[in-house]
PDB file of N, CA, C and O in Angstrom:
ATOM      1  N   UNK A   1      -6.867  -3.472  12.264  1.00  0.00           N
ATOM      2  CA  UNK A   1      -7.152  -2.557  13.333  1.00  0.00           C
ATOM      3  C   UNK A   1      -8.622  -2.668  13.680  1.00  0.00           C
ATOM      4  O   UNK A   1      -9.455  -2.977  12.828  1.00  0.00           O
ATOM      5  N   UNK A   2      -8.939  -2.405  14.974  1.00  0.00           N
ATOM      6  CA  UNK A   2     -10.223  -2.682  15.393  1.00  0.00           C
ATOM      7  C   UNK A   2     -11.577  -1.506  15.137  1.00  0.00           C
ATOM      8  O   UNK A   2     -11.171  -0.350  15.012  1.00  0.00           O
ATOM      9  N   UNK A   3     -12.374  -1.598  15.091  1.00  0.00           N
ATOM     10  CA  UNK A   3     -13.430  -0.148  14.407  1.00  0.00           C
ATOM     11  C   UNK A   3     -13.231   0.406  15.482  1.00  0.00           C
ATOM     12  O   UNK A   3     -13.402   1.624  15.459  1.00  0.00           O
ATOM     13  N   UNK A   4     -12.831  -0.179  16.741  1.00  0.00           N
ATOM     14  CA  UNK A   4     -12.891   1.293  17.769  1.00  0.00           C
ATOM     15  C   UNK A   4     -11.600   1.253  18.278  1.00  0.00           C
ATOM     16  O   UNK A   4     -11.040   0.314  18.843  1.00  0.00           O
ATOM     17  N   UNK A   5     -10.987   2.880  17.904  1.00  0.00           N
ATOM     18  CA  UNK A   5      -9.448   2.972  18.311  1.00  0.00           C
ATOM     19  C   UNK A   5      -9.466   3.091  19.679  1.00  0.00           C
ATOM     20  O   UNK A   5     -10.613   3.419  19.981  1.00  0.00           O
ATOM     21  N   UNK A   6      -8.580   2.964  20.952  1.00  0.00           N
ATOM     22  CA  UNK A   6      -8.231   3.138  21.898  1.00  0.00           C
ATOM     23  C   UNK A   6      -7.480   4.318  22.383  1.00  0.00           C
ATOM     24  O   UNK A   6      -6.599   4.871  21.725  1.00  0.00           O
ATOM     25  N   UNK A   7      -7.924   4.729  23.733  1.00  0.00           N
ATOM     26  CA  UNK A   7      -7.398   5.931  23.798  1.00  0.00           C
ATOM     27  C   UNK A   7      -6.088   5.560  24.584  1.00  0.00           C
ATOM     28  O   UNK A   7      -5.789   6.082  25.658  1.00  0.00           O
ATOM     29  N   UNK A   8      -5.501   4.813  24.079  1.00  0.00           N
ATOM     30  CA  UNK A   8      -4.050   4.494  24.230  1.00  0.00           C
ATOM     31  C   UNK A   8      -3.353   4.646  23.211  1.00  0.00           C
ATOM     32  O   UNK A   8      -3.814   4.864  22.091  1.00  0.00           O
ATOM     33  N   UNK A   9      -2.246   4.553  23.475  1.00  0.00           N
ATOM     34  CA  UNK A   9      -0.957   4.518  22.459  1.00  0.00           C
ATOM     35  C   UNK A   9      -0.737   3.034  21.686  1.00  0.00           C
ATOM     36  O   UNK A   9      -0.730   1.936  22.243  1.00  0.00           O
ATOM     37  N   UNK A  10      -0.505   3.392  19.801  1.00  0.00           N
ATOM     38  CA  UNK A  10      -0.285   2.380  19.341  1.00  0.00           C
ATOM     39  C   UNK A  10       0.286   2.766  18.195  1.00  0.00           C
ATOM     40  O   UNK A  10       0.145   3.803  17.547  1.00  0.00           O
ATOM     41  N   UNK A  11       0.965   1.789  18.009  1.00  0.00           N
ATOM     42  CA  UNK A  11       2.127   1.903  16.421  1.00  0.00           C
ATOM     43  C   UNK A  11       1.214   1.445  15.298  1.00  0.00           C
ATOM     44  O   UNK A  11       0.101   0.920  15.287  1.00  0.00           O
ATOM     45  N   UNK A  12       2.330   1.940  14.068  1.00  0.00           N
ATOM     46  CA  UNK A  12       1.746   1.817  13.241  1.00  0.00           C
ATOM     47  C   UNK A  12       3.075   1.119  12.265  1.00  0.00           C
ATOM     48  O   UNK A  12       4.073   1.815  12.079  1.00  0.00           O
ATOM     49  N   UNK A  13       3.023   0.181  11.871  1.00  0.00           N
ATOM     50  CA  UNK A  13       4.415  -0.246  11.142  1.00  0.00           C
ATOM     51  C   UNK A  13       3.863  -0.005   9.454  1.00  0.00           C
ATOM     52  O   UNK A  13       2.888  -0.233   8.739  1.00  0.00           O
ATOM     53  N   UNK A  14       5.249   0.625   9.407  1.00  0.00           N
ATOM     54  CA  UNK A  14       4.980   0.706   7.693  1.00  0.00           C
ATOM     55  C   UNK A  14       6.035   0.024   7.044  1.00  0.00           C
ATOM     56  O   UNK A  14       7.237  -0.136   7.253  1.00  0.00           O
ATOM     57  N   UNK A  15       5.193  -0.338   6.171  1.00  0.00           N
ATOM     58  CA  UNK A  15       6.535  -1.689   5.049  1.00  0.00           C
ATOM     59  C   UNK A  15       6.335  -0.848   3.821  1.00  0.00           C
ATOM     60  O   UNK A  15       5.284  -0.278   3.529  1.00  0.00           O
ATOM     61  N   UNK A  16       8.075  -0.818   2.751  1.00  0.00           N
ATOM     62  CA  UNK A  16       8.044  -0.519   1.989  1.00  0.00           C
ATOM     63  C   UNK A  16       8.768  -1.258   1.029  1.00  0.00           C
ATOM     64  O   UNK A  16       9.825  -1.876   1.161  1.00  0.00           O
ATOM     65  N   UNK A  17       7.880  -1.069  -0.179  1.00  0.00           N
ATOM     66  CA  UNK A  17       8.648  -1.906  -1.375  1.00  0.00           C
ATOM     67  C   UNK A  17       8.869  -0.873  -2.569  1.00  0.00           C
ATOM     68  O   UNK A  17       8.118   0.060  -2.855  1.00  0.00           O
ATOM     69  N   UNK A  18       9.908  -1.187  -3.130  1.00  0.00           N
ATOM     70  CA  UNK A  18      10.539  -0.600  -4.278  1.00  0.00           C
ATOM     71  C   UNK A  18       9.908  -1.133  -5.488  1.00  0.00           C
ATOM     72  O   UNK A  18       9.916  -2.330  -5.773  1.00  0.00           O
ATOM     73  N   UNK A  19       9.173   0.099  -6.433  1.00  0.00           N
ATOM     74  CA  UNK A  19       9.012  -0.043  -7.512  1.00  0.00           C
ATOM     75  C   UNK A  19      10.252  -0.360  -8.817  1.00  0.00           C
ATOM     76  O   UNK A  19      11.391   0.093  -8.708  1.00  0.00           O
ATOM     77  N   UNK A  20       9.807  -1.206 -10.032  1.00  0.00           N
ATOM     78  CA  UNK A  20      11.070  -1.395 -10.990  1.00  0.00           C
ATOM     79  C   UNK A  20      11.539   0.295 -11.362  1.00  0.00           C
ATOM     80  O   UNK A  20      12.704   0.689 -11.422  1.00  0.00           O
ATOM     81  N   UNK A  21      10.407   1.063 -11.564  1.00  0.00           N
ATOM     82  CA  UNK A  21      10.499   2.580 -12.148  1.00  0.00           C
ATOM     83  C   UNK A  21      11.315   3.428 -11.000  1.00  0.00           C
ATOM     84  O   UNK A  21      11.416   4.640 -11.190  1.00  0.00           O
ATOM     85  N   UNK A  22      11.853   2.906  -9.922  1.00  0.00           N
ATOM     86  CA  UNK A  22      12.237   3.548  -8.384  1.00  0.00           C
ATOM     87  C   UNK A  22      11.523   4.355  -7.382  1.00  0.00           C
ATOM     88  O   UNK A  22      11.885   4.796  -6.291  1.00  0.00           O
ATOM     89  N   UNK A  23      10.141   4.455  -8.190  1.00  0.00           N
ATOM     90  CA  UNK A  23       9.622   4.860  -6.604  1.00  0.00           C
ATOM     91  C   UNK A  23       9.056   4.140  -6.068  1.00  0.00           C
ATOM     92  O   UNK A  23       8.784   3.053  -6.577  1.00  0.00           O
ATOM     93  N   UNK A  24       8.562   4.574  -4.501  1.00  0.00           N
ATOM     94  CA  UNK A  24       8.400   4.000  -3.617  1.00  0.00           C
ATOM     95  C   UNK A  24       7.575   3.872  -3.470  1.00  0.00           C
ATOM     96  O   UNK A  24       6.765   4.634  -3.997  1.00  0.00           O
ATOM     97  N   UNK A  25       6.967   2.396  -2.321  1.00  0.00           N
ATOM     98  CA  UNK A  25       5.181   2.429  -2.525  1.00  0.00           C
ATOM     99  C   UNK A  25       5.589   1.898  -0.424  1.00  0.00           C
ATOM    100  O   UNK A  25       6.239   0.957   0.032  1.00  0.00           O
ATOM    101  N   UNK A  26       4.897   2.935   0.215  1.00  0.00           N
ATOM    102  CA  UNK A  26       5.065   2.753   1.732  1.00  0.00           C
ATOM    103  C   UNK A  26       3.556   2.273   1.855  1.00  0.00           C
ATOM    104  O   UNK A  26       2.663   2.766   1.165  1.00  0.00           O
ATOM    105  N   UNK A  27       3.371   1.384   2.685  1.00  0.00           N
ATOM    106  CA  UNK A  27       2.300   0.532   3.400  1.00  0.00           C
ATOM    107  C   UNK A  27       2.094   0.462   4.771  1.00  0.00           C
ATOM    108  O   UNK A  27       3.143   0.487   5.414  1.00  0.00           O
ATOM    109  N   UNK A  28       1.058   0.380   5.429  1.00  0.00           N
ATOM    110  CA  UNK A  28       0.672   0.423   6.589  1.00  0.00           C
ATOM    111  C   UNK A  28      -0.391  -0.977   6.550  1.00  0.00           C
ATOM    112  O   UNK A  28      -1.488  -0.761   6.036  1.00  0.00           O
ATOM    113  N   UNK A  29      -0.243  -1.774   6.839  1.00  0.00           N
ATOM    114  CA  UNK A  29      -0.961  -3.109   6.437  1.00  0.00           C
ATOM    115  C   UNK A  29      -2.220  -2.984   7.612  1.00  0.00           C
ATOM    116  O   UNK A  29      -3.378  -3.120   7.216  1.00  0.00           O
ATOM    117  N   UNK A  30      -1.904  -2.676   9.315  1.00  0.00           N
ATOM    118  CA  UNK A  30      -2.678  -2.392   9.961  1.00  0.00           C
ATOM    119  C   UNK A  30      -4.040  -1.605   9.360  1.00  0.00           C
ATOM    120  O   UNK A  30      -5.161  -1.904   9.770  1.00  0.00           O
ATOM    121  N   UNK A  31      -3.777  -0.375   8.156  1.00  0.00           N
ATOM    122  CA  UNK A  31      -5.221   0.381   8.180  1.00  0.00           C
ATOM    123  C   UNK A  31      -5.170  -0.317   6.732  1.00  0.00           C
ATOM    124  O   UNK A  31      -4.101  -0.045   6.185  1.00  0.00           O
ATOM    125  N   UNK A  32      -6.078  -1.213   5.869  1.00  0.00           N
ATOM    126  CA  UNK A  32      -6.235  -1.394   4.691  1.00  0.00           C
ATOM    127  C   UNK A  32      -6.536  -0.200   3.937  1.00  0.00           C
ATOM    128  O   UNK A  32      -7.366   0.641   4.282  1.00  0.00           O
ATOM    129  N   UNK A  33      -5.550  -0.145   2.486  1.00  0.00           N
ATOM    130  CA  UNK A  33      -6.298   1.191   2.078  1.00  0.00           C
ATOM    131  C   UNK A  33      -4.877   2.337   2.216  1.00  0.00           C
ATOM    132  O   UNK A  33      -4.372   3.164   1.458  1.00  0.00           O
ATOM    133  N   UNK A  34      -4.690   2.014   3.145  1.00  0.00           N
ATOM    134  CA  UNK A  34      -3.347   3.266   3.592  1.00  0.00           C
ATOM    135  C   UNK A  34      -2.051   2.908   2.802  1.00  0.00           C
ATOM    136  O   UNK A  34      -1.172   2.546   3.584  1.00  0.00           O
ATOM    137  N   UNK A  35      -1.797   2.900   1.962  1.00  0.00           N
ATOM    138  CA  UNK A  35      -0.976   2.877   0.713  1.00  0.00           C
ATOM    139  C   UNK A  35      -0.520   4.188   0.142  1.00  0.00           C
ATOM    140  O   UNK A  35      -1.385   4.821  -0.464  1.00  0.00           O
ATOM    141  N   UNK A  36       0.690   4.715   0.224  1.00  0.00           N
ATOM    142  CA  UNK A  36       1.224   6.040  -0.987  1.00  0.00           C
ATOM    143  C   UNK A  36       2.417   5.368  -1.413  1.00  0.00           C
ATOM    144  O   UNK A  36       3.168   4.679  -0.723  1.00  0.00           O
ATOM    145  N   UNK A  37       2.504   5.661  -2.686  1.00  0.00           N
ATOM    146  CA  UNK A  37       3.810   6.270  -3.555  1.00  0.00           C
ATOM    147  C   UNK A  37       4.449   7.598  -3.333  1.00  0.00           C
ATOM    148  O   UNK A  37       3.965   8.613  -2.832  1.00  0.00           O
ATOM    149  N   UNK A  38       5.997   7.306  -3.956  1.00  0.00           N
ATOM    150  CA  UNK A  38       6.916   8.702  -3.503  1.00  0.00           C
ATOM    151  C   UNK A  38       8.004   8.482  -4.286  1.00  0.00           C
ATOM    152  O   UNK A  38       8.667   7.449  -4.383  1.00  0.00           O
ATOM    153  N   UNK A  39       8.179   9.803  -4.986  1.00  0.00           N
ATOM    154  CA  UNK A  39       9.705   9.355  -5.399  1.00  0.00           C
ATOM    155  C   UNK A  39      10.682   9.245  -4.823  1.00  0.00           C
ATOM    156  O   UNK A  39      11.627   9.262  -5.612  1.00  0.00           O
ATOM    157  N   UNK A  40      11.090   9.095  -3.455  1.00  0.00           N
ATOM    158  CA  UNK A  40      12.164   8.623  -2.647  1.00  0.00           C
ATOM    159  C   UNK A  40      11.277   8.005  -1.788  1.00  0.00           C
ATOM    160  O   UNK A  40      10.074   8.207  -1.958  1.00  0.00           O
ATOM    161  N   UNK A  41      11.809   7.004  -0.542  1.00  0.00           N
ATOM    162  CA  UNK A  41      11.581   6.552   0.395  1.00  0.00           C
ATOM    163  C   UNK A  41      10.547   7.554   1.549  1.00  0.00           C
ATOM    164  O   UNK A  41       9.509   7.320   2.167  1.00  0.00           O
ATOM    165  N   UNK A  42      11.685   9.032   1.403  1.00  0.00           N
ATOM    166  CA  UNK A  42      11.083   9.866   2.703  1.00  0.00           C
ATOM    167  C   UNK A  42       9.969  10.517   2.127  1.00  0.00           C
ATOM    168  O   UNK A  42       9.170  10.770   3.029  1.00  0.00           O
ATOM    169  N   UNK A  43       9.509  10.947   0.891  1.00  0.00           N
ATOM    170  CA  UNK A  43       8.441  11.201   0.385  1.00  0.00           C
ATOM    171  C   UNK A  43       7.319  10.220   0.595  1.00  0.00           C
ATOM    172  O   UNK A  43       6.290  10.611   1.145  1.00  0.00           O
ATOM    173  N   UNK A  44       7.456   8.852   0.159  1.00  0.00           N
ATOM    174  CA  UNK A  44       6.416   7.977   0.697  1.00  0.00           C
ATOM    175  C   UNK A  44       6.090   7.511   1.830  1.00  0.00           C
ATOM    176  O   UNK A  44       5.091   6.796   1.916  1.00  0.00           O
ATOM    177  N   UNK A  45       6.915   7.836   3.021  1.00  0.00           N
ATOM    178  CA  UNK A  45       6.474   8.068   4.329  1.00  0.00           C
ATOM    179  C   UNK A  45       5.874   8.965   4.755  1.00  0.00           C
ATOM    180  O   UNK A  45       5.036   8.688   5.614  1.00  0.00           O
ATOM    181  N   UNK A  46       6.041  10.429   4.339  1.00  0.00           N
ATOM    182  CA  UNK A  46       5.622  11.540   4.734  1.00  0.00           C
ATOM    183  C   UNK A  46       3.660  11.236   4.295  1.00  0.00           C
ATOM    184  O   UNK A  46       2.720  11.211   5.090  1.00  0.00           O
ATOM    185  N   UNK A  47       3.640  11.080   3.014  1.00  0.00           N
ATOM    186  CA  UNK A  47       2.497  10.452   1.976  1.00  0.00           C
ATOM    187  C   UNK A  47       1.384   9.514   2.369  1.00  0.00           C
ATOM    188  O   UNK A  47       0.184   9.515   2.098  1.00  0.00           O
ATOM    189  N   UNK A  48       2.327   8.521   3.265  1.00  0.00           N
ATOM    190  CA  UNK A  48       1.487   7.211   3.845  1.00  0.00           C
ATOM    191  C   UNK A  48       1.146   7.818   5.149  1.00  0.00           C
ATOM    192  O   UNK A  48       0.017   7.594   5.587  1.00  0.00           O
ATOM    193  N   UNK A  49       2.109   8.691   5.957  1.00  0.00           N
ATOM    194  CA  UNK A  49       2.042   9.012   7.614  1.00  0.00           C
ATOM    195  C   UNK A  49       0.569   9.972   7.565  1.00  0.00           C
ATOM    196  O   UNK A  49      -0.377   9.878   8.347  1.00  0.00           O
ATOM    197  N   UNK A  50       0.721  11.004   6.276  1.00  0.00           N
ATOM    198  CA  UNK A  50      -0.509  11.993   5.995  1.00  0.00           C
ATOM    199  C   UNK A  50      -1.739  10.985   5.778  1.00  0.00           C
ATOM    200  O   UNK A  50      -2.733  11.170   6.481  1.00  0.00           O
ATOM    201  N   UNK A  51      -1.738  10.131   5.028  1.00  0.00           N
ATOM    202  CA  UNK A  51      -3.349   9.018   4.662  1.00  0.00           C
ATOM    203  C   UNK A  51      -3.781   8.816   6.122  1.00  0.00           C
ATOM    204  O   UNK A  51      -4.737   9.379   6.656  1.00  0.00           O
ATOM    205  N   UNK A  52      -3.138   8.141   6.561  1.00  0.00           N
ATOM    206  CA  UNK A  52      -2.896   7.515   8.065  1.00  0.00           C
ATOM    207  C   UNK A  52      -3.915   8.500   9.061  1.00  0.00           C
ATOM    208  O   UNK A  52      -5.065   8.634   9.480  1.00  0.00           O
ATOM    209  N   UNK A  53      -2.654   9.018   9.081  1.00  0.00           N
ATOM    210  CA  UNK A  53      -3.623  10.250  10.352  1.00  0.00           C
ATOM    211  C   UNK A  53      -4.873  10.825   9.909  1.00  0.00           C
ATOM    212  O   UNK A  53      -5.586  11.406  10.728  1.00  0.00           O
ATOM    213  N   UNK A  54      -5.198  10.726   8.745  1.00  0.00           N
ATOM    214  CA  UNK A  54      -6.498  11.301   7.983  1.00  0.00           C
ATOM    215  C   UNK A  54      -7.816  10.468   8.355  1.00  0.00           C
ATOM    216  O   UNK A  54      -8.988  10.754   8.598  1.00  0.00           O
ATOM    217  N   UNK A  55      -7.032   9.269   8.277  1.00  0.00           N
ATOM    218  CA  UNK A  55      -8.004   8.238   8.334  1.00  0.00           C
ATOM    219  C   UNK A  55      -7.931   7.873  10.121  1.00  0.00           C
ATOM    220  O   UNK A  55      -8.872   7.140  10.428  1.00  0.00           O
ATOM    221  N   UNK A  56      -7.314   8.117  10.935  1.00  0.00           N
ATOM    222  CA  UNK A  56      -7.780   7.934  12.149  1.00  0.00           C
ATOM    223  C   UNK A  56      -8.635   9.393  12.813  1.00  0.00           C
ATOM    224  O   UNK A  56      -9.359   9.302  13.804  1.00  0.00           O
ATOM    225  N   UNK A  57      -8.371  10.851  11.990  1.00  0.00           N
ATOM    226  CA  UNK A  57      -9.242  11.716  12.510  1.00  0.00           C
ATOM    227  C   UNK A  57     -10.532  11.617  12.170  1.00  0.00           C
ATOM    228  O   UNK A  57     -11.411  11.946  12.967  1.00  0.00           O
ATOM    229  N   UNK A  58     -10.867  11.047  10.666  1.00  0.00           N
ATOM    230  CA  UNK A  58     -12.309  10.630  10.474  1.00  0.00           C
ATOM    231  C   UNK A  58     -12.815   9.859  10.835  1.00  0.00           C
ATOM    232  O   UNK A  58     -14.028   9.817  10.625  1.00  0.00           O
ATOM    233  N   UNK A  59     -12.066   8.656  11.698  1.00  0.00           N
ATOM    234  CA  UNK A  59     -12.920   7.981  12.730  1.00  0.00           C
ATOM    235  C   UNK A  59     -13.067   8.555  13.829  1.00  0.00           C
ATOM    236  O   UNK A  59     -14.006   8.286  14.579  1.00  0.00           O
ATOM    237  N   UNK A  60     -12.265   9.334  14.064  1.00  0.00           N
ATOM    238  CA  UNK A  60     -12.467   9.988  15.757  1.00  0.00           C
ATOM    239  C   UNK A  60     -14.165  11.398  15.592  1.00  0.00           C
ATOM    240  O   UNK A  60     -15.094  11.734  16.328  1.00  0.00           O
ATOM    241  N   UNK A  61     -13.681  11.754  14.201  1.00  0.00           N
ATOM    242  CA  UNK A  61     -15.230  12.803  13.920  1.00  0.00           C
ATOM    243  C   UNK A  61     -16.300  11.956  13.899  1.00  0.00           C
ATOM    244  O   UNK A  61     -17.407  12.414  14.179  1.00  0.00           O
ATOM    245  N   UNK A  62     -16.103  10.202  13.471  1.00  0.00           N
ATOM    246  CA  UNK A  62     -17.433   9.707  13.089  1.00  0.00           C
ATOM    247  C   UNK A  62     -17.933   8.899  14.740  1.00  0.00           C
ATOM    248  O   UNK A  62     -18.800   8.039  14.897  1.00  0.00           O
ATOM    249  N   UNK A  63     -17.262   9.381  15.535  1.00  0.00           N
ATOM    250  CA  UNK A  63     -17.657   8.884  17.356  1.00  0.00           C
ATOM    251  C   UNK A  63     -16.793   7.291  17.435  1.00  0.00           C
ATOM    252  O   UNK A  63     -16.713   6.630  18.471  1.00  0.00           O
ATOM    253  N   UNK A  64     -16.332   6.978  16.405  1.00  0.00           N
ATOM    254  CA  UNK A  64     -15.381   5.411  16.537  1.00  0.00           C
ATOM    255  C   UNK A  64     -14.021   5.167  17.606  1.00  0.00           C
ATOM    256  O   UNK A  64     -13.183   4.266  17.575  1.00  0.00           O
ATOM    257  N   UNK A  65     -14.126   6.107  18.370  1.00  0.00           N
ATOM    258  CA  UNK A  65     -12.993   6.280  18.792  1.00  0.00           C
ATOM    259  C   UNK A  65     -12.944   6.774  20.625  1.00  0.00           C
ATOM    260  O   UNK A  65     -13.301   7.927  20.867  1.00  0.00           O
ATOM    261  N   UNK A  66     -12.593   6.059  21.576  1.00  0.00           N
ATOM    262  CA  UNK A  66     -13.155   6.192  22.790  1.00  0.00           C
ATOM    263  C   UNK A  66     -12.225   7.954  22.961  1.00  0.00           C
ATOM    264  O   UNK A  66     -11.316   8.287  22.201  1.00  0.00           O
ATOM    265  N   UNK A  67     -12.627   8.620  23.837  1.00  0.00           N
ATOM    266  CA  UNK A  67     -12.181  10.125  24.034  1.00  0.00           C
ATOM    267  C   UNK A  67     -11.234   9.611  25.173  1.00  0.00           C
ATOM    268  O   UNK A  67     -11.222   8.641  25.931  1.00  0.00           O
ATOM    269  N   UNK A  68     -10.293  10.919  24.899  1.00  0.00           N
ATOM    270  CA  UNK A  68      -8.952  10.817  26.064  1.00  0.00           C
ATOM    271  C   UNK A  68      -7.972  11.228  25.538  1.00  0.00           C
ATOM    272  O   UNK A  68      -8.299  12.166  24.811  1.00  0.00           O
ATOM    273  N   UNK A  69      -6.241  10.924  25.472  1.00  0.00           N
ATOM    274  CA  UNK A  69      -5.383  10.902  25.005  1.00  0.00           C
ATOM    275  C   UNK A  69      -5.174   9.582  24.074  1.00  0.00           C
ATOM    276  O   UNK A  69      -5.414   8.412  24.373  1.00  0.00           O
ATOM    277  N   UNK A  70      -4.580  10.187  22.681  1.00  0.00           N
ATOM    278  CA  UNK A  70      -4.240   9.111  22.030  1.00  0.00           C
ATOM    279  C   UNK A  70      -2.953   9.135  21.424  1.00  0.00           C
ATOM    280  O   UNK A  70      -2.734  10.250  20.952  1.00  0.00           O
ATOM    281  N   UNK A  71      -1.994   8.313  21.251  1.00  0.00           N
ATOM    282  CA  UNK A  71      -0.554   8.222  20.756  1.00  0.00           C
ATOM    283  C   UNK A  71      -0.327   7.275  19.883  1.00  0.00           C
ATOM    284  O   UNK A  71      -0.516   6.059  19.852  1.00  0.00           O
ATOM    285  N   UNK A  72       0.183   8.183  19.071  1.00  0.00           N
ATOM    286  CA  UNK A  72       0.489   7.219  17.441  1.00  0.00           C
ATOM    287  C   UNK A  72       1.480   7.641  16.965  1.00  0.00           C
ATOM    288  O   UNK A  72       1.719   8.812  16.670  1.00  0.00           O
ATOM    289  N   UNK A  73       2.392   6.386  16.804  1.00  0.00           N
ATOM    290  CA  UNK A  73       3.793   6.225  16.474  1.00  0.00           C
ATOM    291  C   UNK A  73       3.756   5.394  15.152  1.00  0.00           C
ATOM    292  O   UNK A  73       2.931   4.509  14.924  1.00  0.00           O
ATOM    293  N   UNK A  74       4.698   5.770  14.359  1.00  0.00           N
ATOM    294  CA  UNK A  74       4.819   4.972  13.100  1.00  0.00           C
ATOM    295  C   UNK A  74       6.535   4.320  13.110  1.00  0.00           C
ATOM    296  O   UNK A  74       7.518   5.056  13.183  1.00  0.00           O
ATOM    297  N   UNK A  75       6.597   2.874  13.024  1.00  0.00           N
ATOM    298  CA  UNK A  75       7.303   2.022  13.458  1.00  0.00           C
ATOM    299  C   UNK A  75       8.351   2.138  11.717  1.00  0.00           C
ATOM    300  O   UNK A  75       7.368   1.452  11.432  1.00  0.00           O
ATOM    301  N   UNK A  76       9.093   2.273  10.660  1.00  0.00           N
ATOM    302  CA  UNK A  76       9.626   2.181   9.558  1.00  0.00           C
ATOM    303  C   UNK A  76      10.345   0.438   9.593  1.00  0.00           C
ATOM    304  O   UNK A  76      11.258  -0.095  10.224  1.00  0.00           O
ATOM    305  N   UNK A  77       9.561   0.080   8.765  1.00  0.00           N
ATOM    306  CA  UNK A  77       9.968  -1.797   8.852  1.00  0.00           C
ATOM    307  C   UNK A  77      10.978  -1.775   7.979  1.00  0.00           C
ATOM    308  O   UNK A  77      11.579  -2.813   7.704  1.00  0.00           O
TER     309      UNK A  77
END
């Protein structure tokens, strides 16, 4: 992803892989870093979707981010 988000709309695909122990580890490869575990699938989405948005409001507080409307969709790979 680029240091400066767009005040457009953009997805976010998350890939998930299964731990041997069964939980889940959901990924967002776009933001490095944006990685959770969950003990089900929908727990580690909820987990990864929360990092996610955390990490695009602290770029929008740190001025990285052009002003306007912005739309963010998370794509489940």
């Amino acid at each position: 992803m680029p240091k400066t988000l767009a005040a457009e709309g953009f997805s976010l695909a998350i890939e998930y892989y299964r731990e041997e122990d069964g939980r889940w580890l959901a990924d967002i490869a776009a933001l490095p870093g944006v990685t959770a575990y969950g003990r089900t699938k929908k727990q580690a989405t909820a987990a990864v979707q929360a990092l996610a948005l955390r990490l695009i409001a602290d770029r929008l507080e740190h001025g990285e981010a052009l002003s306007g409307p912005m739309n963010v969709s998370f794509i489940a790979a």
